[in-house]
C-alpha positions in Angstrom: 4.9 7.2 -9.8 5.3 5.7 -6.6 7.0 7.8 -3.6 7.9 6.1 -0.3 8.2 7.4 3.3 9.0 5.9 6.2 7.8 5.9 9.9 10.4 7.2 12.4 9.0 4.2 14.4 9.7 2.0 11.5 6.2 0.1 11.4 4.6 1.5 9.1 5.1 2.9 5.5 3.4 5.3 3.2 3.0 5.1 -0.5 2.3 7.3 -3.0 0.8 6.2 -5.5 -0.4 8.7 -8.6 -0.8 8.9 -12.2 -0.5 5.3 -14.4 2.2 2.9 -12.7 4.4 0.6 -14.7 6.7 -1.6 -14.0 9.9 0.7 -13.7 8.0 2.1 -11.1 7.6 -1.2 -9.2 11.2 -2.0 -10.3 12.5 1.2 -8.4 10.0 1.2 -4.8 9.9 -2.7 -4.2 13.6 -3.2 -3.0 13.0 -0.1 -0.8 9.5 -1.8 0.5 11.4 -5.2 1.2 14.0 -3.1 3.6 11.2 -1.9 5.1 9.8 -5.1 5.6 13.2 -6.3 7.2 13.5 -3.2 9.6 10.2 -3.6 10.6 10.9 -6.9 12.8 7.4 -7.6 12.7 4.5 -7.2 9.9 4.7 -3.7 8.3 1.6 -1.9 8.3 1.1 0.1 5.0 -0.9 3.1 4.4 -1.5 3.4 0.9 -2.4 7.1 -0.5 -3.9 7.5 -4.2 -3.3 10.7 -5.5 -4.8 11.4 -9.1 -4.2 7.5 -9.3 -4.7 6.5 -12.4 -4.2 3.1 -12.1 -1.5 0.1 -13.4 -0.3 -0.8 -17.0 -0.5 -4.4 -17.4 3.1 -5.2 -16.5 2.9 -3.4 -13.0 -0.2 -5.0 -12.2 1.4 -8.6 -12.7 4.6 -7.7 -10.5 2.5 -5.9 -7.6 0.2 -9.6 -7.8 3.6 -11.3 -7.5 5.2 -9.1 -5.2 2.1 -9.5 -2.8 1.6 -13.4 -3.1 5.6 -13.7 -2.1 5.4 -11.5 0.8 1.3 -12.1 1.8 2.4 -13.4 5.4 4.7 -10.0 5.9 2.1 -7.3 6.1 0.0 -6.0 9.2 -2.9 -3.8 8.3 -3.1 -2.0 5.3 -4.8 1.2 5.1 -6.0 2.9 1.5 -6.2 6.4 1.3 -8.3 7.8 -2.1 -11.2 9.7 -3.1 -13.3 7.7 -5.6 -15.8 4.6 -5.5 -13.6 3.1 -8.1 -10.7 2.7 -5.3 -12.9 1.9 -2.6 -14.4 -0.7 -4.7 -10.7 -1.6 -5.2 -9.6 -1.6 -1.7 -12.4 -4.1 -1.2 -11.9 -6.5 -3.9 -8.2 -6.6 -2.9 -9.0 -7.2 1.0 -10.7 -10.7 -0.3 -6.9 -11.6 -1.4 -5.4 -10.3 1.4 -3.9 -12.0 4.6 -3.7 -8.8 6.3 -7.0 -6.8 7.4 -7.2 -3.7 4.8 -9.5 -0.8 5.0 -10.4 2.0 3.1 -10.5 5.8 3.7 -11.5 9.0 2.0 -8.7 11.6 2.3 -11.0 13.5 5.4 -10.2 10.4 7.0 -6.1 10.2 6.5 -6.1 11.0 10.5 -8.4 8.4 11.0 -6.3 6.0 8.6 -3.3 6.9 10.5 -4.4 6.2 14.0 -5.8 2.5 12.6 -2.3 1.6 11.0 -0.5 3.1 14.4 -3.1 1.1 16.6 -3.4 -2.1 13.9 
């Protein structure tokens, strides 16, 4: 499932990301992350929070590749939130794809993460 919530100042997002995503679940959040987007009048920083993530089905994956390839240019930073090497591992493969800086955190960090994306 992915959850959204916004920023009162409207720069930043969180999502929540948990269990296996599929493409219903991009279907649904993507609209809502594209009015972010719009609101934001400048990149949108993005903190990213796994929780019991379980990763993507096959179809999800493809539309979250396309999804970030069409709007590469429209992100600031991007902070990733989790609690395993796995994600961290992740979090860095995907910065190498990335136009905007991304950075990982453990969940001890979240204030940390929070204070980057506000700052970033």
């Amino acid at each position: 499932m992915l959850e959204i919530e916004h920023s009162q100042s409207r720069k930043w997002i969180t999502l929540r990301a948990s269990g296996t995503l599929n493409r219903a679940d991009f279907d649904r959040a993507l609209p809502e992350i594209e009015n972010a987007m719009a609101l934001a009048n400048n990149p949108l920083n993005l903190m990213v929070r796994l929780e019991d993530f379980q990763g993507l089905e096959m179809a999800a994956l493809w539309e979250d590749l396309k999804f970030g390839l069409e709007h590469n240019h429209e992100f600031g930073a991007i902070a990733v939130v989790g609690d395993t090497k796995v994600e961290e591992w992740g979090t860095w493969l995907a910065s190498l794809f990335a136009n905007s800086e991304v950075k990982y955190f453990s969940f001890d960090a979240e204030g940390e993460a929070l204070n980057w994306l506000k700052v970033g």
